[in-house]
C-alpha positions in Angstrom: 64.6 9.6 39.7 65.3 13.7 40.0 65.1 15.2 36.5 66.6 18.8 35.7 64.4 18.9 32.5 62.9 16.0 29.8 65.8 16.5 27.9 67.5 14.2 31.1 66.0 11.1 29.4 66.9 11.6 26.0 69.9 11.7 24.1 71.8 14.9 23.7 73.0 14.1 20.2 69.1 13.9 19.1 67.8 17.1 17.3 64.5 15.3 16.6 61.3 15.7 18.5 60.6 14.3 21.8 58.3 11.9 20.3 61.1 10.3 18.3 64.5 10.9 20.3 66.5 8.2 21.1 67.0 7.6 24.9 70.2 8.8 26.6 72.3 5.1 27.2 73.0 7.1 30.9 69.3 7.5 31.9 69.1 3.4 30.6 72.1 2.6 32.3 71.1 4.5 35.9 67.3 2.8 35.3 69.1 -0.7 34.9 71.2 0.1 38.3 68.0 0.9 40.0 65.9 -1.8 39.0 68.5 -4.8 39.4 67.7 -5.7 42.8 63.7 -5.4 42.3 63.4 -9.6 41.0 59.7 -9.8 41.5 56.6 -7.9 41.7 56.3 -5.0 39.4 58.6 -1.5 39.1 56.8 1.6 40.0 59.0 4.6 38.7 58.6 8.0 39.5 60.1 10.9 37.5 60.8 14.0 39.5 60.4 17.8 38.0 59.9 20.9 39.3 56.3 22.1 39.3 57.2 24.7 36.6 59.0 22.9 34.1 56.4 20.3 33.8 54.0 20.0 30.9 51.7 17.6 31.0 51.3 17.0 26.9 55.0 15.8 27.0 54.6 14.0 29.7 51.9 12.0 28.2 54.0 11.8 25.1 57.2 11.0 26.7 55.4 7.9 29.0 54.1 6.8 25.7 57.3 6.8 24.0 59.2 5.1 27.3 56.7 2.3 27.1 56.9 1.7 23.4 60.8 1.8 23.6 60.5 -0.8 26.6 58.1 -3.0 25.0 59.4 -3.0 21.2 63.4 -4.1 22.9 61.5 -6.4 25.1 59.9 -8.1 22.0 63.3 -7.7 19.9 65.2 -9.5 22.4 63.1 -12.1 22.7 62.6 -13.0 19.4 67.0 -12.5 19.0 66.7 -15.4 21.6 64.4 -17.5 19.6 66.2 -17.2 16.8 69.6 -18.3 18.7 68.1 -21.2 20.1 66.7 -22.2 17.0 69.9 -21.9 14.6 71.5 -24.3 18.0 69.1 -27.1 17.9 69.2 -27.1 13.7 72.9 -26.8 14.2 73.2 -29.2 16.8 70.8 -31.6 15.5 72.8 -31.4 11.8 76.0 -32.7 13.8 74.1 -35.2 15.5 72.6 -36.2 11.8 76.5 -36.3 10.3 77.6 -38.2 13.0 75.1 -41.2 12.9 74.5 -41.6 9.2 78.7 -41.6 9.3 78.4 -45.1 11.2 77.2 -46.4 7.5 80.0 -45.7 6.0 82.4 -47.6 8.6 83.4 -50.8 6.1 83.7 -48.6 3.3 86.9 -48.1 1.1 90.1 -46.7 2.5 89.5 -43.0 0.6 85.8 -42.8 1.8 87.1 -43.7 5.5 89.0 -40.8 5.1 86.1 -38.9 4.1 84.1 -40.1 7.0 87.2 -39.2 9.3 86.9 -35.7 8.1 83.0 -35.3 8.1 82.9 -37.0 11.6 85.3 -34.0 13.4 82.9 -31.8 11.4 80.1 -33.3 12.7 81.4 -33.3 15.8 82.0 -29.4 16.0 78.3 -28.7 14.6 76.9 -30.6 17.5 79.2 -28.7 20.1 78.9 -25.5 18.4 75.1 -25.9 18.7 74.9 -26.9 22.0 77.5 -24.1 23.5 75.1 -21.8 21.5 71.9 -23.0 22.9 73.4 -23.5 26.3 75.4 -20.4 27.0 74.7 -18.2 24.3 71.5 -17.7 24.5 71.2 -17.0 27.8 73.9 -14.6 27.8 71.5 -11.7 27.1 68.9 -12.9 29.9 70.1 -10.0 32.1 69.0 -7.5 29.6 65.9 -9.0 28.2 64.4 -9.1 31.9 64.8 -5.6 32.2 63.3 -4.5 29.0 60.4 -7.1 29.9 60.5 -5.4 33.6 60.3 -2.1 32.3 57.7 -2.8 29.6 55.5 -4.0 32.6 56.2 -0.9 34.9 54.1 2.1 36.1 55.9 5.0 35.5 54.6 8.7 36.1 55.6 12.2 36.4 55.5 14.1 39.8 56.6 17.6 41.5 60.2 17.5 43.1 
Protein backbone atom coordinates (compact mmCIF):
# COMPACT_ATOMS: atom_id res chain seq x y z
CA UNK A 1 0.00 0.00 0.00
CA UNK A 2 1.43 3.73 -1.18
CA UNK A 3 1.48 6.04 1.96
CA UNK A 4 1.73 9.94 1.66
CA UNK A 5 2.82 10.09 5.34
CA UNK A 6 1.95 7.75 8.76
CA UNK A 7 -0.73 9.96 9.38
CA UNK A 8 -2.44 7.73 6.18
CA UNK A 9 -3.19 4.95 8.67
CA UNK A 10 -4.56 6.72 11.45
CA UNK A 11 -7.54 8.62 12.01
CA UNK A 12 -7.64 12.24 11.23
CA UNK A 13 -9.94 13.06 14.17
CA UNK A 14 -7.13 11.67 16.59
CA UNK A 15 -4.96 14.38 18.27
CA UNK A 16 -3.20 11.73 20.41
CA UNK A 17 0.16 10.22 19.86
CA UNK A 18 0.88 7.74 17.22
CA UNK A 19 1.27 5.20 19.82
CA UNK A 20 -2.39 5.58 20.82
CA UNK A 21 -4.44 6.87 17.66
CA UNK A 22 -7.18 5.12 16.57
CA UNK A 23 -6.90 3.63 12.97
CA UNK A 24 -8.54 5.49 10.05
CA UNK A 25 -11.88 2.97 9.26
CA UNK A 26 -10.55 3.88 5.24
CA UNK A 27 -7.02 2.41 5.70
CA UNK A 28 -9.20 -0.82 7.51
CA UNK A 29 -11.63 -0.78 4.97
CA UNK A 30 -8.88 -0.57 1.76
CA UNK A 31 -6.67 -3.42 3.94
CA UNK A 32 -10.08 -5.61 4.16
CA UNK A 33 -10.52 -5.04 0.12
CA UNK A 34 -7.01 -6.18 -0.38
CA UNK A 35 -6.78 -9.12 1.69
CA UNK A 36 -10.27 -10.70 0.81
CA UNK A 37 -9.25 -12.86 -1.94
CA UNK A 38 -5.88 -14.10 0.02
CA UNK A 39 -7.97 -17.49 1.88
CA UNK A 40 -4.83 -19.33 2.79
CA UNK A 41 -1.29 -18.92 3.50
CA UNK A 42 -0.30 -15.91 5.33
CA UNK A 43 -0.60 -11.86 4.26
CA UNK A 44 2.67 -10.22 3.66
CA UNK A 45 1.92 -6.31 3.66
CA UNK A 46 4.19 -3.73 2.63
CA UNK A 47 3.81 -0.06 3.46
CA UNK A 48 5.26 2.32 0.91
CA UNK A 49 7.02 5.85 1.96
CA UNK A 50 9.27 7.94 0.55
CA UNK A 51 12.86 7.50 1.63
CA UNK A 52 12.66 10.88 3.43
CA UNK A 53 9.60 10.83 5.32
CA UNK A 54 10.46 7.61 6.98
CA UNK A 55 11.52 7.23 10.56
CA UNK A 56 12.32 4.20 11.59
CA UNK A 57 11.28 4.75 15.62
CA UNK A 58 7.64 5.15 14.35
CA UNK A 59 7.83 2.72 12.22
CA UNK A 60 8.74 0.33 14.92
CA UNK A 61 6.05 1.88 17.04
CA UNK A 62 3.47 2.04 14.43
CA UNK A 63 3.98 -2.06 13.43
CA UNK A 64 3.73 -2.53 17.06
CA UNK A 65 0.54 -0.78 17.47
CA UNK A 66 -0.96 -2.39 13.98
CA UNK A 67 -0.26 -5.77 15.52
CA UNK A 68 -1.67 -5.11 18.90
CA UNK A 69 -4.84 -3.57 17.23
CA UNK A 70 -5.11 -6.71 14.96
CA UNK A 71 -4.57 -9.20 17.63
CA UNK A 72 -6.68 -7.50 20.66
CA UNK A 73 -10.14 -7.34 17.76
CA UNK A 74 -9.06 -10.73 16.72
CA UNK A 75 -9.32 -11.94 20.42
CA UNK A 76 -12.57 -9.60 21.05
CA UNK A 77 -14.32 -11.11 18.32
CA UNK A 78 -13.82 -14.30 19.15
CA UNK A 79 -14.60 -14.30 22.47
CA UNK A 80 -18.18 -11.95 21.18
CA UNK A 81 -18.59 -15.34 19.27
CA UNK A 82 -18.23 -17.51 22.23
CA UNK A 83 -20.37 -15.72 24.10
CA UNK A 84 -23.22 -15.78 21.29
CA UNK A 85 -23.00 -19.33 20.90
CA UNK A 86 -23.13 -19.88 24.47
CA UNK A 87 -26.27 -17.59 25.39
CA UNK A 88 -27.94 -19.99 22.01
CA UNK A 89 -27.31 -23.40 23.43
CA UNK A 90 -28.50 -22.08 27.22
CA UNK A 91 -31.37 -20.49 25.38
CA UNK A 92 -32.06 -23.14 23.18
CA UNK A 93 -31.60 -25.87 25.64
CA UNK A 94 -34.11 -23.78 28.23
CA UNK A 95 -36.82 -24.14 25.43
CA UNK A 96 -36.02 -27.67 24.89
CA UNK A 97 -36.26 -28.04 28.98
CA UNK A 98 -39.97 -26.06 28.97
CA UNK A 99 -41.08 -28.03 26.32
CA UNK A 100 -40.46 -31.57 27.72
CA UNK A 101 -41.18 -31.14 31.44
CA UNK A 102 -44.58 -29.42 29.72
CA UNK A 103 -45.52 -33.12 28.64
CA UNK A 104 -46.15 -33.66 32.65
CA UNK A 105 -48.54 -31.46 32.91
CA UNK A 106 -50.82 -32.90 29.84
CA UNK A 107 -53.83 -34.48 32.23
CA UNK A 108 -53.76 -31.63 34.35
CA UNK A 109 -56.76 -29.22 35.13
CA UNK A 110 -58.39 -27.15 32.55
CA UNK A 111 -56.58 -23.64 33.93
CA UNK A 112 -53.14 -25.35 34.21
CA UNK A 113 -53.68 -26.71 30.43
CA UNK A 114 -53.95 -23.25 29.71
CA UNK A 115 -50.86 -22.48 31.43
CA UNK A 116 -49.02 -25.27 29.62
CA UNK A 117 -50.53 -23.83 26.31
CA UNK A 118 -48.89 -20.63 27.05
CA UNK A 119 -45.43 -21.87 28.36
CA UNK A 120 -45.24 -24.44 25.43
CA UNK A 121 -45.32 -21.41 22.52
CA UNK A 122 -42.79 -19.82 24.94
CA UNK A 123 -40.83 -22.73 24.99
CA UNK A 124 -41.17 -23.07 21.61
CA UNK A 125 -39.71 -19.47 20.71
CA UNK A 126 -36.59 -20.00 23.31
CA UNK A 127 -35.60 -23.15 21.37
CA UNK A 128 -35.90 -21.33 17.88
CA UNK A 129 -34.57 -18.14 19.08
CA UNK A 130 -31.58 -20.13 20.32
CA UNK A 131 -30.94 -22.03 17.48
CA UNK A 132 -31.38 -18.95 14.77
CA UNK A 133 -28.79 -17.40 17.09
CA UNK A 134 -26.33 -20.23 17.22
CA UNK A 135 -26.92 -20.97 13.56
CA UNK A 136 -26.89 -17.69 11.84
CA UNK A 137 -25.96 -15.32 14.26
CA UNK A 138 -23.00 -16.22 15.18
CA UNK A 139 -21.56 -16.77 12.11
CA UNK A 140 -22.59 -13.57 10.80
CA UNK A 141 -19.38 -11.84 11.97
CA UNK A 142 -17.05 -14.74 10.45
CA UNK A 143 -16.04 -12.40 7.61
CA UNK A 144 -14.63 -9.93 9.99
CA UNK A 145 -13.08 -12.12 12.61
CA UNK A 146 -10.99 -13.92 9.80
CA UNK A 147 -9.50 -10.81 8.93
CA UNK A 148 -8.56 -9.54 12.24
CA UNK A 149 -7.20 -13.27 12.82
CA UNK A 150 -5.43 -12.83 9.13
CA UNK A 151 -4.01 -9.70 9.96
CA UNK A 152 -2.91 -10.56 13.50
CA UNK A 153 -0.86 -13.40 11.72
CA UNK A 154 0.60 -11.02 8.95
CA UNK A 155 4.14 -9.71 8.23
CA UNK A 156 3.90 -6.25 7.68
CA UNK A 157 6.93 -3.84 7.10
CA UNK A 158 7.92 -0.44 5.93
CA UNK A 159 9.76 0.11 2.62
CA UNK A 160 11.01 3.14 0.13
CA UNK A 161 8.42 4.02 -2.57
Amino acid sequence: MWLDSYNDLFSDFDPRHVSERALSSDFLAELKRATQDILRGRVHLVLLLTARRRSRAKETMILERLKAHFARHSLALRLERKRVRTRAVIQGSAGLALMLALVFFKDASIPVRALTLLAEAVGWYFFWSGMDQLFFSSTTRAAEIQFYEKMAQASIEFQNK
